[in-house]
N, C-alpha and C positions, 0 to 999 in steps of 0.2 A: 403438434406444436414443436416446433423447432428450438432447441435449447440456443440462449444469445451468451455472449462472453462477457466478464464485466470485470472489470478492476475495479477491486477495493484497495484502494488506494488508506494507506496508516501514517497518520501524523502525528509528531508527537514534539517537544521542543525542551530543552535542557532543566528549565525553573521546573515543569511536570514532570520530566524523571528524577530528578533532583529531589525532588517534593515524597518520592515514595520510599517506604520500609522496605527493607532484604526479603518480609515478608511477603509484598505488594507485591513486589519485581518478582519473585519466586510464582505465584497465582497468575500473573500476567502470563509469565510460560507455560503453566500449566492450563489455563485455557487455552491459549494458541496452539497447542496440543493436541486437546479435544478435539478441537474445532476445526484442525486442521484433518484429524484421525476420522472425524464423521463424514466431513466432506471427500475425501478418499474414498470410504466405504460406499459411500450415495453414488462415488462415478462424479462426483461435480467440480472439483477440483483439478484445474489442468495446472498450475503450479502457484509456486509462493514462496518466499523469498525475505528477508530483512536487510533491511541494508546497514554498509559501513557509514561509521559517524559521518557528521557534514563535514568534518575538517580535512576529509579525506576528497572533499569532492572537487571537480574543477567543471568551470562553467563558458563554455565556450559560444564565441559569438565574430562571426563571421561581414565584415562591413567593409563597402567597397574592395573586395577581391583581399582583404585584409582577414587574416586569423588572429583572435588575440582569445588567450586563454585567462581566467580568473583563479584565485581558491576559494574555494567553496558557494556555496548558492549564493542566491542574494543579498546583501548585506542587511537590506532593510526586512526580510521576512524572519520573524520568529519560529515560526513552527517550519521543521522539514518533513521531505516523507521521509520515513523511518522504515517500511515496508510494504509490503503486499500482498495478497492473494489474487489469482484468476481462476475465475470460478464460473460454469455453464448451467444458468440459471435458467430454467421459464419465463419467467416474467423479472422486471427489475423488482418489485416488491418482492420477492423471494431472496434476493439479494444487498435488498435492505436489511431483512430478517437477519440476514448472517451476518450482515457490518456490524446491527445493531448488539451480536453475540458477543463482538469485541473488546478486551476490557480497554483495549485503546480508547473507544468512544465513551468510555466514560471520563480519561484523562484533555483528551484532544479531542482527535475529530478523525472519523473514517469515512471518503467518499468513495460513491458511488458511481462509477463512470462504463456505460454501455463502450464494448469494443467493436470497432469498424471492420466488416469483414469485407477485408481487400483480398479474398481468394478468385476475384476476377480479372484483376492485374497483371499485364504483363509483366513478366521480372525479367 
């Protein structure tokens, strides 16, 4: 069986990190940790990453040969991603296993998303 790519995609939104203890937030790194350190060890993790706050972010959109840039994501979405793992799983349920390891999923929500393999692409 051929290992598949998946992003696990981490969200999370101001009122829920807000909402935690120095203790909370301390356990939160210290599982991403783990979990990052197992996945390593397994060979299943090709990378992983957190990202800068949303206010850092700009949102571009491109209309009639027009660029116009925004700050930040959406205005109407609560939750942003907050980070990532990619990670070469077996099956997506294998990859649920691991989202579901996330102490994110207990605050937010971690999806699940199979990667497209465009290695047949000309570039």
């Amino acid at each position: 069986m051929v290992p598949v790519k998946y992003m696990l995609l981490i969200y999370s939104n101001p009122e829920s990190w807000a909402s935690l203890s120095a203790e909370q937030r301390d356990g939160l790194a210290e599982a991403h940790e783990t979990l990052a350190r197992e996945l390593t060890e397994q060979g299943l993790l090709v990378s992983a990453a957190g990202l800068a706050d949303p206010i850092t972010t700009r949102t571009v959109q491109v209309r009639d040969e027009t660029t116009t840039t925004t700050d930040g994501p959406y205005a109407e979405a609560k939750e942003h991603l907050a980070g990532f793992y990619l990670v070469e799983c077996d099956n997506i349920d294998q990859a649920i296993g691991y989202a579901a390891r996330m102490p994110d999923a207990e605050y937010v929500a971690v999806e699940v998303r199979p990667v497209m393999d465009m290695s047949g692409l000309e570039m």
